[in-house]
N, C-alpha and C positions, 0 to 999 in steps of 0.2 A: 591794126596791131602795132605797126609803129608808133600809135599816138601813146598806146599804153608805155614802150617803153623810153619813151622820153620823160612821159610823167615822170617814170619812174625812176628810172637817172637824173631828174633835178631833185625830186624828194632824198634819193640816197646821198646826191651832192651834198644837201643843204644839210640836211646830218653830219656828216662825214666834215665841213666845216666845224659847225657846232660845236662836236666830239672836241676835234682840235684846239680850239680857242678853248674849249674848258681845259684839255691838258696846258696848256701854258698860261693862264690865266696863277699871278702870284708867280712865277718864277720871276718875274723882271727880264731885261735886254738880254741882261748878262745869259741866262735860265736857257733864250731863245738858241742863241750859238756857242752855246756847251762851255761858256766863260765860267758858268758858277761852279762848277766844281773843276776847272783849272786842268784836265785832262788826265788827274790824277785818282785813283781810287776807284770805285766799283758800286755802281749804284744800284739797289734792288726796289723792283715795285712794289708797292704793299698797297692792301687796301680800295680805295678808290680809281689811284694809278693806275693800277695794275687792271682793272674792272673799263677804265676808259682805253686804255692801250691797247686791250685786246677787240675793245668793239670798232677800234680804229682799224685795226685790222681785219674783222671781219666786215665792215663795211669796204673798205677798199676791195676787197676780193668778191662780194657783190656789185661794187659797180665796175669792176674790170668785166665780169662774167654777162653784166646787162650789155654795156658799150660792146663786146665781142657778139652777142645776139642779137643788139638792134642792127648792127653793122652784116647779119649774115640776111637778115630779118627783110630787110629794109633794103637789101640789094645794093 
C-alpha cells in the first residue's frame, strides 16, 4: 500500500512542478520576485493563469492529503 502512495506523490510532484514552471515561464527574473509589477497595482488572473493557479492549488492540497496518509499508512 505504501508503494502506491509514493507512486503516487512523485507523479503529483512531478505535476505540481510542471504546473509551476509553466506559470512563470515569460515572466522573466524580474516576474519570479514580484519585480515586474514594482509592488504597485493589482493583478487579476484571466484565462490560462487563472486555469494553471487553480490546478496548482489543487494539486498542493492533494499531495499535502497523500504525504499526511502515507505517513499515517506507512506508520
Amino acid at each position: 500500500m505504501t508503494l502506491y502512495f509514493s507512486v503516487a506523490l512523485v507523479l503529483v510532484s512531478v505535476a505540481m512542478v510542471a504546473v509551476i514552471v509553466l506559470q512563470s515561464r515569460g515572466a522573466g527574473l524580474g516576474g519570479l520576485t514580484g519585480g515586474e509589477y514594482g509592488g504597485a497595482g493589482y493583478h487579476v488572473r484571466r484565462g490560462l493563469e487563472r486555469v494553471l493557479f487553480n490546478v496548482t492549488i489543487g494539486l498542493s492540497i492533494v499531495f499535502f492529503a497523500l504525504a499526511l496518509l502515507s505517513a499515517v499508512v506507512g506508520g
